[in-house]
N, C-alpha and C positions, 0 to 999 in steps of 0.2 A: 853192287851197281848203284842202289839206293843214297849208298852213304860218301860215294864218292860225290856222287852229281849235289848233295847239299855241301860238299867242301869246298864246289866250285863255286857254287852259289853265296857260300862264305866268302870266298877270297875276293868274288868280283864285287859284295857290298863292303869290305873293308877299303876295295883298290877306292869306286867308287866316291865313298865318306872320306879318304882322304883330300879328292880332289876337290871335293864338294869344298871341306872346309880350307883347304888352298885357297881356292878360288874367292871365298867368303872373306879369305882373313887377305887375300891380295885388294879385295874391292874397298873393303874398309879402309885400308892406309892409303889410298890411290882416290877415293871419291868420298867429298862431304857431304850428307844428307839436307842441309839448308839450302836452299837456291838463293842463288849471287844478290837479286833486285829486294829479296827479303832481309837478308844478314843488312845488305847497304839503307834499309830504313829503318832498319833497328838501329844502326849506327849513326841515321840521321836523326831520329827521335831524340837518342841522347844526347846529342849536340843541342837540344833546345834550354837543356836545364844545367843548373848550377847544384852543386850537393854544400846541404846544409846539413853537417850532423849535430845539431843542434833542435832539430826543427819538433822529433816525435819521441822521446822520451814515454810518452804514452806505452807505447810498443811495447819497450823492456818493463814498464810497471803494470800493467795491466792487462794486456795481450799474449806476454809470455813468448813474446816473438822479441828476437833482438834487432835494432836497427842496424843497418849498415847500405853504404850504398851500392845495390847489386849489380848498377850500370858500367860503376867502375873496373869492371872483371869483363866488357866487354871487348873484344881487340878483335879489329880488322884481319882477315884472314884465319882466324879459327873457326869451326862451327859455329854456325848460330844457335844451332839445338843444345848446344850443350854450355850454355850460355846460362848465368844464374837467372832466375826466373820464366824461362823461355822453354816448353814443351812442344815439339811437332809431332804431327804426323809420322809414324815410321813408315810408311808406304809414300807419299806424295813429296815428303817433307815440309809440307806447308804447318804454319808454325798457328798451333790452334789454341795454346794457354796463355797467356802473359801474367804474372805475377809479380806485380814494383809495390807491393804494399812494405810499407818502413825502410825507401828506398833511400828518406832522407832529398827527394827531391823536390827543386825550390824553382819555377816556374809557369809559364802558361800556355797552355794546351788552345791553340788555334785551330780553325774551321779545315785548312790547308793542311794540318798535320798531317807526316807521314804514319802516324796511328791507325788513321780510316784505311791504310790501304792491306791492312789484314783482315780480309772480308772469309778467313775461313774460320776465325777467333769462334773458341764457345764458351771458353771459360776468362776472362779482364776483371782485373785486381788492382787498382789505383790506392789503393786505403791509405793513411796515415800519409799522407806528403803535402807540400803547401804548393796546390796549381792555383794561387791567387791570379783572379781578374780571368778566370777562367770560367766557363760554363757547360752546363750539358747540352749539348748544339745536337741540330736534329743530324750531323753527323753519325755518331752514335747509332742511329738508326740503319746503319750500315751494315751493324755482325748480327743479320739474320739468323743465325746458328747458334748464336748465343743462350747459353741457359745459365750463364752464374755470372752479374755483375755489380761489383764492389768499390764504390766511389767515396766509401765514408769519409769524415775524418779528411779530409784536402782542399779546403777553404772553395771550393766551387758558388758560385754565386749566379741571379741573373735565372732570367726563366728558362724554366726543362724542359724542352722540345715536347712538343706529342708525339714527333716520331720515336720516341722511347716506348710507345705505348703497342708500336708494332714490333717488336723486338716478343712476339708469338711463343716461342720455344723457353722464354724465359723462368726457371725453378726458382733460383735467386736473387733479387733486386735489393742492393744496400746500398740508400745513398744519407745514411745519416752524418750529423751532425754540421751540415756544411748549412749553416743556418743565414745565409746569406742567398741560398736560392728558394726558388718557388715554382710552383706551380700555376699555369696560367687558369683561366676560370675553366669548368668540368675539365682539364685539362686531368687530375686524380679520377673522378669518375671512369673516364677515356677507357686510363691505365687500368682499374681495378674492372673494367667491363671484358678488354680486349685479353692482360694477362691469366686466365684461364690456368697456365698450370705451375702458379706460383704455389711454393710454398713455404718461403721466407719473405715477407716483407718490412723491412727496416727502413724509415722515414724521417728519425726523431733531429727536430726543429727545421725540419723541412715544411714550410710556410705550404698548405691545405688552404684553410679558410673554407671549411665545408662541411655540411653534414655527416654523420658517420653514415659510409654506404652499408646498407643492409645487406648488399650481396656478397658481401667478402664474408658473411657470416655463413654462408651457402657451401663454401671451396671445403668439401672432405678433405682433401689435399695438404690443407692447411700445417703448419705445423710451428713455426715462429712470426706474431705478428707484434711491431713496435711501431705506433704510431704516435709519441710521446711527443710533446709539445710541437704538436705540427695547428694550431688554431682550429682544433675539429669543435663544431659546435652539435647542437642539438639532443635526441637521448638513445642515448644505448638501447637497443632492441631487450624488451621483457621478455619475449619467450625463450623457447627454452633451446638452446644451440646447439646442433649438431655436430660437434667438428671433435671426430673421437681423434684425431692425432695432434692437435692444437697442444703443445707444449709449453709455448708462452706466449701470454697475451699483456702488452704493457699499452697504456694509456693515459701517463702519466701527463702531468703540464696543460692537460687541455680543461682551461677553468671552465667551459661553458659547455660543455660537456655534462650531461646532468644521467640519470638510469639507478636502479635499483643493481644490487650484487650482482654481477654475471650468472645466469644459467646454464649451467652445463648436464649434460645427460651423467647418468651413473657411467659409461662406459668410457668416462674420459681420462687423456694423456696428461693433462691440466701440470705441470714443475713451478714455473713464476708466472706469477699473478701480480701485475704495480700498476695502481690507477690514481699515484699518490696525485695530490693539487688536482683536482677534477672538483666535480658537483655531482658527484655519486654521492646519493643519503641513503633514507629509509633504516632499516634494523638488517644484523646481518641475520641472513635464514638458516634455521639449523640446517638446513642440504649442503650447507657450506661444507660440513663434515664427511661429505662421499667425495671429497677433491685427494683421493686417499695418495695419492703420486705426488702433491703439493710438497714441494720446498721450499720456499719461499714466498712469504706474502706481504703486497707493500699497499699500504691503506695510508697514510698517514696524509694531514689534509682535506682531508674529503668533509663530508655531511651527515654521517652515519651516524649514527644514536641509537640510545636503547643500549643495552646489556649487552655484553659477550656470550654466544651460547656457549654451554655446555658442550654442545657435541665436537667445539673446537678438538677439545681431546683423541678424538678420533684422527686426526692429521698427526699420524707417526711417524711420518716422516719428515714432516715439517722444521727445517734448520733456522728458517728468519720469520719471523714477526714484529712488521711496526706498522703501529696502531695509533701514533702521536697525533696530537693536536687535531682530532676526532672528537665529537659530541656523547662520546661514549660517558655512561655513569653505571650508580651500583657500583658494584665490589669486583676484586681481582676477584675470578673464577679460582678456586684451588683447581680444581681441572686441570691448568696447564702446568700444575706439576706433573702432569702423565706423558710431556712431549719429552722425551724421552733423547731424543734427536738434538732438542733443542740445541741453537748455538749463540740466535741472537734474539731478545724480546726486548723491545720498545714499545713501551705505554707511558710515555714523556706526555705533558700537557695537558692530560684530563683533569677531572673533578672524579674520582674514586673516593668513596666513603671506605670508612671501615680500619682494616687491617691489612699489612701488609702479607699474603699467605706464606704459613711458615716450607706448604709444597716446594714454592718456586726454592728451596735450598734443595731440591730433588733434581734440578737440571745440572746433573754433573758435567754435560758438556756443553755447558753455558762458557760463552767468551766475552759477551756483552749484556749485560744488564741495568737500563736506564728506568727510573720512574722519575725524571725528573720532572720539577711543578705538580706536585699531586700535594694532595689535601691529608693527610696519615699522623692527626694530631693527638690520638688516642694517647694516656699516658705513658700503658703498657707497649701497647702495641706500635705506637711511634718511635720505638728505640729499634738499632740495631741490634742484630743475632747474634749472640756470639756462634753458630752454627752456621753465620754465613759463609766462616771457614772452610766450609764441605763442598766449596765451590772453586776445585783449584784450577781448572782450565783456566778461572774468571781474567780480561784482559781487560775490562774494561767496566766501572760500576758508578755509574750515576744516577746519585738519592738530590741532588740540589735542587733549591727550590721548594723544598717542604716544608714540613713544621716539625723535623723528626726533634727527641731531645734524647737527654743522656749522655751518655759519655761512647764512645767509641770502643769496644770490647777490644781485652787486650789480656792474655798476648791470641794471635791468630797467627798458624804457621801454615805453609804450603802454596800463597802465593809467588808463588817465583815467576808466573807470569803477566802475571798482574801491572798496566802501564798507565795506565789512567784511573784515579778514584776524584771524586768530584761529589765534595759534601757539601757546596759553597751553598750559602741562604739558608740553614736552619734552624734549631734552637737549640745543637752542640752542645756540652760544657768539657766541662776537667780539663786534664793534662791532651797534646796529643799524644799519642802512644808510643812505645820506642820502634812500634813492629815498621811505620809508616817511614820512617827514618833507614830502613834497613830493605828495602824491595829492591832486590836487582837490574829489574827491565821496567823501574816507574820512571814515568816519561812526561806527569802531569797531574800536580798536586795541588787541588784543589778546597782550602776549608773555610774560605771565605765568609763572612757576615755571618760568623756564631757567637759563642760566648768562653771560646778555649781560653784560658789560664795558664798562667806558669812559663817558663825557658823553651825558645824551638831551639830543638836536638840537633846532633851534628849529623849531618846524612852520612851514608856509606860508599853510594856507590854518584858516578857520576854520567848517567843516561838522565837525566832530569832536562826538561827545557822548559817548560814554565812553573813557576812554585806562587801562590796564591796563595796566603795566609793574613789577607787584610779585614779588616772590622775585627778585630777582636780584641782578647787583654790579655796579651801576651808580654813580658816586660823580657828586661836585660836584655845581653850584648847581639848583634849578629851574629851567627855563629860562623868561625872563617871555615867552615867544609862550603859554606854558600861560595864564597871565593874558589873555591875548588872544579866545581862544577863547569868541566870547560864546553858543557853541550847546554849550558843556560843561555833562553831568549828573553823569558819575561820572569820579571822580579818585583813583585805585589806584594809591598808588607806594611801599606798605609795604615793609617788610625787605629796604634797602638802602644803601647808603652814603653816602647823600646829604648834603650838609652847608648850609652857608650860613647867611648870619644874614636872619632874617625882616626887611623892611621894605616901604615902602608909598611912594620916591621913583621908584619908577621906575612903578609900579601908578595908576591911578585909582581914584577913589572909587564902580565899578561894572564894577569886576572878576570876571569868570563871576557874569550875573547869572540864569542859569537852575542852577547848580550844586546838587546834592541832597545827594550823596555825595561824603568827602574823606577820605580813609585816607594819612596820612603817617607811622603811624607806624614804629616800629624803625629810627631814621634816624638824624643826627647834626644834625637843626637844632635852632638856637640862637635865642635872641634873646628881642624882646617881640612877641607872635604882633599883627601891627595887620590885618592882610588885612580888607579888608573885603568878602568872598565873599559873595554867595549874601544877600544879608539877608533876602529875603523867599522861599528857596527853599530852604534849604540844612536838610534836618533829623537829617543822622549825620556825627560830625566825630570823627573818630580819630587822636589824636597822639599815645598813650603812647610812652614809650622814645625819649625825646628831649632836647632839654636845654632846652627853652622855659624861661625866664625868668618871663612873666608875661605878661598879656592891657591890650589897652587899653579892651578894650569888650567884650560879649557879645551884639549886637547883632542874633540874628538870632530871630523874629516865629516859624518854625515849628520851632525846632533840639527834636528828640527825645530822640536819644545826643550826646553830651557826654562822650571818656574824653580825661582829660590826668593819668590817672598816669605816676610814676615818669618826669616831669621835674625840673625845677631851678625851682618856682615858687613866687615869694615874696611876703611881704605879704598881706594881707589875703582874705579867703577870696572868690572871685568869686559872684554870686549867678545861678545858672543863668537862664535863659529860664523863665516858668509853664509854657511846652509838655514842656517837658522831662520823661524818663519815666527817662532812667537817668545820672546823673553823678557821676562817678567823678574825682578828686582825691586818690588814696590815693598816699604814699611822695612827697613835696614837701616844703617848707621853709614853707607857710602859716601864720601865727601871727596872734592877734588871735581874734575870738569869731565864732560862729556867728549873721548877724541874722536875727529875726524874718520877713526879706522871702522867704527862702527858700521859708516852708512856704506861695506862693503857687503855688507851681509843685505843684498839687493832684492830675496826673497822676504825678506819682514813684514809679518802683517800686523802685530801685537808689541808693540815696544812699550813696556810700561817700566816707568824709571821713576816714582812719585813717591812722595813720605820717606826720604832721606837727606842729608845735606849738602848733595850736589850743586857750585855754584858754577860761575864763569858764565862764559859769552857761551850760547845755543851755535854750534854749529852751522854753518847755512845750509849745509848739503840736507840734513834732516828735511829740510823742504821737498826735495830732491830726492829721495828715500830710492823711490822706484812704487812705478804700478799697484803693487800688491797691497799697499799698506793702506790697513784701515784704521786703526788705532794708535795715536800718538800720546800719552800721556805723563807729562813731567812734572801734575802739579804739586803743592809742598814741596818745596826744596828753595833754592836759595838761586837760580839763573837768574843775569841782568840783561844787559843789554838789550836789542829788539827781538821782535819776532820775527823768522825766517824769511827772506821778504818772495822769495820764489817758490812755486810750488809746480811739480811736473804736471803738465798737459796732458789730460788724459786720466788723471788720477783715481784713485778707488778711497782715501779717507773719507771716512763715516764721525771720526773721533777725534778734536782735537783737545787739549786739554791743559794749559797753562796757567792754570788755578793756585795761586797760592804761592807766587814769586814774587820776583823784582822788576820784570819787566818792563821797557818803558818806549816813548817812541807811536807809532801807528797804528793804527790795525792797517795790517798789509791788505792793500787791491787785488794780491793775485789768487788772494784766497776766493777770489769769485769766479774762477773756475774749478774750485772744491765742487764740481756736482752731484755726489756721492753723498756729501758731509750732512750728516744728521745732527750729530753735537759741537759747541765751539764755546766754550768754559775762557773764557778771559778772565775772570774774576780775579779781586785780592792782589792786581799790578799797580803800575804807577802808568797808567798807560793815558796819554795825551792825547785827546783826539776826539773830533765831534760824530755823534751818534749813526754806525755804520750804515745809513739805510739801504744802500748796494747790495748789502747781505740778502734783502730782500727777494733777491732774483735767484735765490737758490731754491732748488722746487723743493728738497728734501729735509730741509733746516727744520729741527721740530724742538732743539734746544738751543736758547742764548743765552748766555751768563755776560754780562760785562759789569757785575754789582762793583765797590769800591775800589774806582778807577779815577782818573780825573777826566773823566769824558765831560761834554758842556758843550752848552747850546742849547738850541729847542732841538726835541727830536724829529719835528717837523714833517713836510710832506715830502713825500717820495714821488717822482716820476714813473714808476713801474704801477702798469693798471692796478694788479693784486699783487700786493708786496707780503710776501711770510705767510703763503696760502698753509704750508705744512706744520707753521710752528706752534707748540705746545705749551714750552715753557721758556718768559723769560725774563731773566732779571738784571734789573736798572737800580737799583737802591744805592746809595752813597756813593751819589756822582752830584755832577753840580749841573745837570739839567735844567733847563727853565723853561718859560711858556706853557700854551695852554696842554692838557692830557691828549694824547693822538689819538683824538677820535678816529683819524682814517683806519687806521693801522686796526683799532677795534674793530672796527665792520670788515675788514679785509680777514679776518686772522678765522675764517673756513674750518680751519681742523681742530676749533677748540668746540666746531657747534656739534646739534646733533645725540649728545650724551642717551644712550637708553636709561631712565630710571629704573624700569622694570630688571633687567636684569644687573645692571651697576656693574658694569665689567669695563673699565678704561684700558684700555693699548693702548701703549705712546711708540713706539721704536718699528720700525719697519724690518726687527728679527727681535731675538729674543734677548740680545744683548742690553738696551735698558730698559726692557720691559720686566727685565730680570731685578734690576737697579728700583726701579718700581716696587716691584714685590718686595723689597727687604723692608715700606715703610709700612706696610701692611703685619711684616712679623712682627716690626721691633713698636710700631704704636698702631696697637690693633683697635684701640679705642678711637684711631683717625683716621682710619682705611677709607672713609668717606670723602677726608678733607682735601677743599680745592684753596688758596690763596693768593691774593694782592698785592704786594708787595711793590711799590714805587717810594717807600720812603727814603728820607734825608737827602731830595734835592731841592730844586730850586722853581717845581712846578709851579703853575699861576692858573687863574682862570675856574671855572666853573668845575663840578663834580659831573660828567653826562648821565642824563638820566637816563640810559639804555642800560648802565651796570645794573639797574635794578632787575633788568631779568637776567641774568646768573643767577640761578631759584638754588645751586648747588654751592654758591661762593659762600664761607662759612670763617674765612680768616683772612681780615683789609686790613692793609698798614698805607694809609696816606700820610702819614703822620711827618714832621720836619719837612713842609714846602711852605708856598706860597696862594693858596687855593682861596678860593673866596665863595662866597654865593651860598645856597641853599643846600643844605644834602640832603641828597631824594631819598624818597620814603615809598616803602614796597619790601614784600618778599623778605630776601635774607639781610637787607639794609636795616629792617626793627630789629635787628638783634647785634649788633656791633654793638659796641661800648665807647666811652671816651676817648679810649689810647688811641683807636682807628684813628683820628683827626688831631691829634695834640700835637701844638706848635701852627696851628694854620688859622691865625689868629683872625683869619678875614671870613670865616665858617661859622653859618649859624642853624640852627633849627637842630631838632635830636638827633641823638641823642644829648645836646650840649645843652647848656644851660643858657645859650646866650640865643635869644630868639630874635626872628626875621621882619626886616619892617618892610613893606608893602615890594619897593622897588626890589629887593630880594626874593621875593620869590617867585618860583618857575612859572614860563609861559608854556599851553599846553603844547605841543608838536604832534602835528600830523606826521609829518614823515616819521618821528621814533612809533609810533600806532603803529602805521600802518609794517613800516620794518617788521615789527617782530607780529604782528598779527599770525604772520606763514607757522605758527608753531616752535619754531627750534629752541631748543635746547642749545645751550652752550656744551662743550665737551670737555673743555682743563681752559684756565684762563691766565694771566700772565702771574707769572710766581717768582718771587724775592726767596735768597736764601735766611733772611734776617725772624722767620717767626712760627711756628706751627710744622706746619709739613716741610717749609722750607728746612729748617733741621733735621724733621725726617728725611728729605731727599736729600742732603748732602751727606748725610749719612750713610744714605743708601747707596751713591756713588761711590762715595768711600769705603766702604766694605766692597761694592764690587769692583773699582776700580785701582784697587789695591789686592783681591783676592784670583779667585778664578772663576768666570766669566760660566757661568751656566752653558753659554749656547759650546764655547772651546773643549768644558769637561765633558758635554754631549758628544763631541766630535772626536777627542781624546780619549777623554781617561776610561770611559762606558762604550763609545763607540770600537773604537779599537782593541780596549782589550777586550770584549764581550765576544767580536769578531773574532779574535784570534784562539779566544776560547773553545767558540764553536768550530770555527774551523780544523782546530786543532781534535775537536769530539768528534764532528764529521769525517773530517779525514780516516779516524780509528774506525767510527761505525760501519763507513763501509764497506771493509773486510772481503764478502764476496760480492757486494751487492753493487752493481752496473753505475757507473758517475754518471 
């Protein structure tokens, strides 16, 4: 009986489960679980943005999430739940996750969005998309429920509501990187008072401007906080912190931010620790070594001093340490050859005494090892290991910047991972080695400013993208595996002894076709440059100081800089690239005329065409250049006809420079809307025309040159209150001038007064461009580094000597000499020490030094007003200067070397700025492997 009544019982829950799931699997294909008013704002959402897959690259390289746009898999009439990013409810169907992070969306999120009207949301994920011109609106304030929200990374801008601060339930808050919002005043306080049961909070360059709160140091809860360049000032709490679950603690970026090491209890969770650019100092405490969980530690920046302890060692698990540009001193601890873990140690920028520890070859799973800038001049101990071998994870090893010497040990096998070595700045020698030539995955060779010798070797492999082998003495040919290399950007093999003659039989017609950067120059090659490098990549190409020949082509689409002075190149003048911004052809053998095609290249700001044989008529458009151009320089060469009579409105010229031709004709009018123009070199023309005193009215004029010219007249007075407040230096010598010396123009001329003797430091140039030009008369006549001079000789002056020159207490070289001057020469100061020559030919001049003395009606009446003028103290500052004698030959010289070479303030901005940039960027980029951008 028993056994029947359970087979009933059987069959009735088999009938039963059939029906059940009948019924289940009928309801499913008969009824969607989204409700109609939600699927249709999800569908309106989407309609607000555009997909840009372009936009988050991030994603795929650092997040490990692929982009793609999940909106596009939306369609009307499917489920909404089952929709990519979109979680509901299984009971309600109300849609309570949204996830569009890496949606690739390009848009902005308004107050009206149909966003706010999923008020059952707990979990919103915006990350990684561009909501430009959008903000955190007290909308937001809406998903009460909410306990995970992720805004990073989406250009969000404009103040964050405080109703974000009642969003009560919230564990997660990430609104970093969108550095374009902020927080209104206690508006953070608000947030860290009301959220209670966070415990993530992510901020970084979310604009604070506040104290660090003390109570977020209170949340047991705790577990990731990053409040990295958000403007936190004031100091880090000393005692000792409670927060055993606190995993990472970042506070990186906030310079005014000040506190001793974080305290944490023995019982802590403690992984990454980064307080890099802060004003955290003090010494680190051995308690540092109970952070026994630490993997990662980022100090770099900071104020710290004192020693490394010892008990670092005790951090076994510790993967990253950088410790750079840190006050730290004393010696590498051998200790941390016991990190065992090790993967990455940075101690770049110190002052380390001592020895490099033979330990650190104990980090077998070292990938990056930097000391670069350290001090490690010992004889022994300043060479590399050959046991650094033992290091074959190593990916990355930077000693530059030292004083290591010796040779490079060799052979060293087992680097096969090896992509970056970077030996640049030490005291190097020998061969380099063949092993260096031969690395599989080296991506960045650096041996810069040593002392290698001998042939660079043929590479093997072609992963290389920049190669660095400049300052040294290195001879013979390029080697063509360099031409081979189709993953090279930068190509650095300036000032050395390189020779060979350029050609293009052994090369292809897409040789380095990613190539950017090419610096060959200070070398011995020869030839007609044909390479045809880089056509659609290459935009800086550096060859001065070489013996080029001449160019077959100029062929490349984005070339910027362009220097091929002070070769051997002849024939016809090359007509740069339009992209071009600075081209330089000074100190050459070019002859033939300047064409018209030039002034297409509308970006130029450096045209230097000077110390060749270029004749013909100056094009007119040169006037016309375009905006940008500051520096025009054609002088030495052979141009006739006028100077350009137009000049664009608006202009940025600093530099004109016509020195040393045939020109003839006017000084053009319209150069008096040059308001830029610092320099204006007329010299050495045939130029007609009375003494420009218009020029006057340019505020920034601080050099004139119009010495042997056929200028004439008196220079006379000028209508302009203060005429040539700015100018420095200027010369009138071998013209045919007359009348009496411009007094006005002396007392008007402001920026020659003032000189400090005490410390004797002259600036002339309102950048570094002739102040640079300066500096050269300082190298080349160090014996005159002092000297100021006079210089009006061989015209046709007249009239008295003033006796206000006598206070120039610093004038130490006068040429009045070939005029017509009469009367007395005052006596004072640096006036007892000239000689005869000062005055000779000025045969109406008496008293000393001359021999011919003064009879009654000759000599000076006193003057109150010169008294009382210079009673005020001043000092003159530079006074007007001829090129005909002393420093004048220093300083055309000095212009000459620089306005013919390369320009100190351009090689700043060029040759050190950029590549130093791309260097590091290119080390940064490697270094940080796991470590957060």
């Amino acid at each position: 009986m028993m056994s029947k009544l359970l087979l009933i019982c059987f069959l009735f829950f088999l009938s039963c489960s059939h029906l059940l799931l009948s019924s289940s699997f009928s309801f499913s294909n008969s009824t969607k679980i989204c409700p109609h008013g939600q699927a249709l704002a999800l569908l309106q959402f989407k309609q607000l943005f555009s997909i840009d897959n372009y936009i988050f690259w991030y994603c795929d390289d650092n997040e490990g999430t692929t982009s793609y746009p999940k909106t596009e898999y939306w369609k009307e009439g499917s489920d909404c739940c089952s929709w990519d990013g979109v979680t509901c409810d299984l009971i309600t169907g109300h849609v309570i996750e949204l996830d569009l992070s890496c949606s690739c969306l390009s848009g902005t999120i308004h107050s009206n969005s149909t966003l706010f009207r999923f008020s059952n949301l707990q979990r919103l994920n915006l990350a990684f998309n561009d909501f430009f011109r959008s903000s955190v609106s007290a909308e937001f304030g809406r998903f009460s429920s909410l306990t995970h929200l992720n805004l990073s990374h989406s250009e969000f801008s404009g103040l964050i509501s405080l109703e974000i601060s009642h969003l009560s339930n919230l564990v997660s808050l990430d609104l970093s990187m969108n550095d374009g919002a902020e927080f209104a005043p206690h508006g953070f306080v608000s947030l860290v008072q009301n959220l209670t049961k966070l415990q993530k909070l992510h901020l970084t360059f979310i604009s604070i401007s506040s104290i660090f709160p003390n109570s977020l140091l209170n949340r047991s809860s705790l577990i990731s906080l990053d409040l990295s360049y958000c403007g936190l000032h004031g100091r880090f709490p000393d005692h000792d912190n409670h927060l055993p679950k606190l995993q990472l603690l970042y506070l990186w970026g906030n310079s005014n931010l000040s506190g001793n090491f974080p305290r944490l209890s023995g019982n802590n969770s403690l992984i990454d620790l980064g307080l890099s650019s802060t004003n955290f100092s003090g010494e680190l405490p051995a308690s540092m070594g109970d952070l026994k969980s630490l993997h990662t530690l980022y100090l770099p920046r900071c104020q710290f001093s004192g020693s490394i302890p010892s008990s670092i060692s005790n951090l076994k698990s510790l993967q990253t340490l950088e410790l750079s540009d840190c006050q730290f001193s004393g010696s590498i601890p051998a200790s941390l050859g016991n990190l065992k873990s090790l993967q990455t140690l940075d101690l770049s920028n110190f002052h380390f005494s001592g020895s490099i520890p033979a330990s650190l070859e104990n980090l077998t799973q070292i990938t990056l090892l930097s000391l670069e800038m350290n001090h490690f001049s010992d004889n022994f101990s300043g060479q590399i290991r050959p046991s650094i071998g033992n290091l074959t994870n190593l990916r990355g090893l930077d000693f530059s910047y030292n004083q290591l010497e010796g040779v490079i040990p060799s052979p060293i096998n087992g680097f096969s991972r090896l992509s970056y070595v970077l030996l640049g700045y030490n005291l190097l020698n020998g061969t380099i080695p063949s092993w260096l030539f031969t690395l599989p995955s080296l991506v960045e060779l650096d041996l810069s400013h040593n002392k290698f010798t001998g042939r660079i070797g043929e590479f093997q492999f072609d992963s290389l993208e920049t190669i660095d082998l400049s300052m040294n003495e290195l001879h013979g040919s390029i080697p063509t595996s360099i031409f081979e290399l189709v993953n090279l950007i930068y190509l650095f093999l300036f000032s050395n002894n390189l020779s060979g003659v350029l050609e293009t039989s052994v090369h292809s017609n897409f040789m380095l076709p990613k190539i950017q950067i090419l610096d060959l120059s200070h070398n011995n090659i020869s030839g007609i440059f044909s390479w045809n490098v880089g056509k659609d990549t290459l935009y800086y190409m550096n060859l001065p100081y070489n013996s080029i020949s001449g160019f077959e082509m100029l062929p490349w689409s984005r070339l910027e800089t362009l220097d091929l002075h002070s070769n051997l190149l002849q024939g016809p003048l090359p007509t740069p690239p339009n992209s071009t911004f600075f081209f330089s052809v000074s100190h050459n053998k070019l002859s033939g005329e300047i064409s018209p095609l030039i002034c297409k290249a509308c970006s130029m700001r450096i045209l230097d065409l000077s110390n060749n044989n270029l004749g013909g008529i100056l094009p007119h458009c040169l006037g016309n250049f375009g905006k940008d151009l500051f520096v025009l320089n054609l002088r030495r060469n052979q141009f006739n006809g006028t100077i350009p009579q137009t000049f664009l409105k608006g202009n940025s010229i600093r530099t004109l420079d016509f020195n040393g031709n045939q020109l003839k004709g006017l000084v053009p009018r319209s150069l008096n809307i040059c308001r830029e123009l610092e320099v204006l070199d007329l010299g050495n023309n045939k130029i007609n025309d009375t003494f420009p005193h218009w020029l006057g009215d340019l505020p920034k004029l601080q050099v004139l040159v119009l010495r042997s010219n056929h200028f004439h007249g008196q220079i006379g007075f000028s209508k302009i209150k203060s005429p040539f407040t700015s100018l420095k230096i200027i010369d009138l010598a071998h013209n045919d001038f007359e009348g009496d010396l411009p007094e006005m123009y002396l007392r008007s001329l402001k920026a020659m007064m003032n000189i400090d003797e005490g410390n004797m430091t002259r600036r002339y140039m309102g950048d570094n461009y002739y102040q640079d030009s300066i500096r050269h008369i300082s190298l080349s006549f160090k014996n005159l580094n002092m000297l100021e001079s006079l210089d009006l000789s061989s015209n046709k002056l007249s009239g008295r000597i003033p006796q206000k020159l006598t206070s120039l207490t610093f004038l130490e070289v006068l040429n009045l000499s070939q005029n017509h001057l009469t009367g007395f020469i005052p006596r004072g100061n640096q006036f007892e020490t000239f000689q005869n020559d000062s005055y000779y030919g000025n045969s109406g001049l008496c008293g000393f030094p001359l021999s011919k003395r003064c009879t009654i009606d000759e000599l000076p009446e006193p003057s109150q007003e010169i008294k009382a003028e210079f009673e005020c103290g001043f000092d003159w500052k530079i006074i007007l200067m001829g090129y005909g004698c002393g420093l004048v030959i220093g300083f055309s010289l000095g212009c000459l070397i620089f306005l013919s070479g390369k320009p100190e303030w351009l090689v700043w901005i060029i040759d050190k700025n950029i590549h130093k940039k791309i260097v590091r960027n290119k080390r940064s980029t490697h270094r940080r492997g796991t470590r957060r951008s």
